[in-house]
C-alpha positions in Angstrom: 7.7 23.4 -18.8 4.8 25.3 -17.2 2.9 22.8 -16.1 5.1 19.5 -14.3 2.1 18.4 -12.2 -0.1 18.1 -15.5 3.0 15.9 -17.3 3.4 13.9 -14.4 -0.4 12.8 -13.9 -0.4 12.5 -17.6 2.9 9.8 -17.8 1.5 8.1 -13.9 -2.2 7.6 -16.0 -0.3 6.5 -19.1 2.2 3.9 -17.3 -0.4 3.1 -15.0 -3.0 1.5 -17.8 0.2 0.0 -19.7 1.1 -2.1 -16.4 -2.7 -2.6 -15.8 -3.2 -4.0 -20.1 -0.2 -6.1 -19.5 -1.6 -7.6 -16.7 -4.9 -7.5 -18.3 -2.9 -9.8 -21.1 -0.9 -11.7 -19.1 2.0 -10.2 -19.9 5.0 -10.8 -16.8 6.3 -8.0 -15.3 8.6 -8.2 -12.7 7.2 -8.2 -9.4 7.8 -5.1 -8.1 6.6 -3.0 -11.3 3.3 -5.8 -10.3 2.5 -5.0 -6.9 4.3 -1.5 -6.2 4.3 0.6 -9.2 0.3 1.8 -9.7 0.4 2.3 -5.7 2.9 4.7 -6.1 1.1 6.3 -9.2 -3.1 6.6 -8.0 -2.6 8.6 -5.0 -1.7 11.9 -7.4 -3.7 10.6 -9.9 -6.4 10.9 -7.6 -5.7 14.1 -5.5 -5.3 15.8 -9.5 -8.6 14.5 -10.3 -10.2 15.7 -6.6 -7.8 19.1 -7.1 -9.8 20.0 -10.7 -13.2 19.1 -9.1 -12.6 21.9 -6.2 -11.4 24.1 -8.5 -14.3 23.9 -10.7 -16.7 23.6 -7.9 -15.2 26.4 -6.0 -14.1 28.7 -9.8 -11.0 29.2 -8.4 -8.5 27.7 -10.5 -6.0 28.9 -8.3 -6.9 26.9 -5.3 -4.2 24.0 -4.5 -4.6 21.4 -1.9 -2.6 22.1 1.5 -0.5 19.3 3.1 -3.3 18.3 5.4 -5.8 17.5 2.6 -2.5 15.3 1.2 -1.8 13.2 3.8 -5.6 13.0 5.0 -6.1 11.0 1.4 -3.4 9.4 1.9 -4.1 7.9 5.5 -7.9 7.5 4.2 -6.9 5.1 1.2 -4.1 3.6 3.4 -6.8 2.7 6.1 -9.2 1.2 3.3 -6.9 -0.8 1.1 -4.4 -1.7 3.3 -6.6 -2.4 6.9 -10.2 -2.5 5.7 -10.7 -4.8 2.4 -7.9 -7.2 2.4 -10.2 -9.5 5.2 -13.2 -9.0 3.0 -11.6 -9.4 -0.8 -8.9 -11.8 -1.7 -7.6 -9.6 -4.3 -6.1 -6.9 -1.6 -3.2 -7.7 0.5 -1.9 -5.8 3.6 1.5 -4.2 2.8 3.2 -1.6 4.8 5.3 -1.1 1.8 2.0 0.3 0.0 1.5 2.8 2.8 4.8 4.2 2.3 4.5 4.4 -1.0 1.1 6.1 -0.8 2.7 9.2 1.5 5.4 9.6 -0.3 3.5 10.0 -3.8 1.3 12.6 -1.8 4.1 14.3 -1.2 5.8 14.2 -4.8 1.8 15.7 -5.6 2.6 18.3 -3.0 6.5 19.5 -4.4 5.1 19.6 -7.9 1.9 21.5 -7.0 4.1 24.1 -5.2 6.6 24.3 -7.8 3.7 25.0 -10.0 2.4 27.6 -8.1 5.3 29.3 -8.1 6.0 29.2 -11.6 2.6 31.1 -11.8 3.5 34.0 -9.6 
C-alpha cells in the first residue's frame, strides 16, 4: 500500500455520502454514526482536498502540510461550526465532542501524511 492517506480519504468520502443518503432517505442510524461519524471524517477530507490545491498551485507535489496548518483548520472549523453558526442556524449544535473529534482526525491526516512521506523516501 503506497498510498494510505489516498485509501483513507477515499473510504471517509465513501462512508461519509452513505451516512449522508441514509439520512437523505430516512434511513436510522444509530445516533452516534448520526451526529459523530462525518465530523470525524471532513476534517481530512478537507485538508486532502486543500493539500492537492497547494500542491498544484505551488507544482510541488511533494509539499505536505505541517502540524500548524493542521490544527489551524481544525480550530478554524471548530470556531465556525461549533461557536459561530449554531445561534444563527438551527441545524448546528454546539458540541465539545465535535471539537475533539475534529483534532483528532487532523492528526490521523497528519500520521498518515508522514507515513506517506516516508514511504516515498
Amino acid at each position: 500500500m503506497k498510498n494510505r492517506l489516498l485509501i483513507y480519504i477515499g473510504s471517509s468520502f465513501f462512508l461519509g455520502s452513505a451516512i449522508f443518503i441514509c439520512d437523505r432517505l430516512g434511513v436510522l442510524l444509530p445516533r452516534w454514526v448520526r451526529f459523530y461519524v462525518n465530523d470525524f471524517l471532513i476534517i481530512p477530507i478537507v485538508l486532502f482536498v486543500g493539500l492537492k490545491v497547494v500542491q498544484w498551485t505551488r507544482n510541488d507535489l511533494q509539499f505536505k502540510l505541517n502540524l500548524f496548518h493542521i490544527l489551524w483548520i481544525c480550530a478554524l472549523y471548530s470556531l465556525l461550526f461549533e461557536v459561530v453558526l449554531p445561534p444563527m442556524l438551527l441545524r448546528y449544535t454546539s458540541d465539545w465532542v465535535d471539537v475533539i473529534l475534529y483534532f483528532a482526525s487532523g492528526l490521523v491526516f497528519y500520521g498518515l501524511q508522514q507515513t506517506d512521506k516516508k514511504k516515498e523516501l
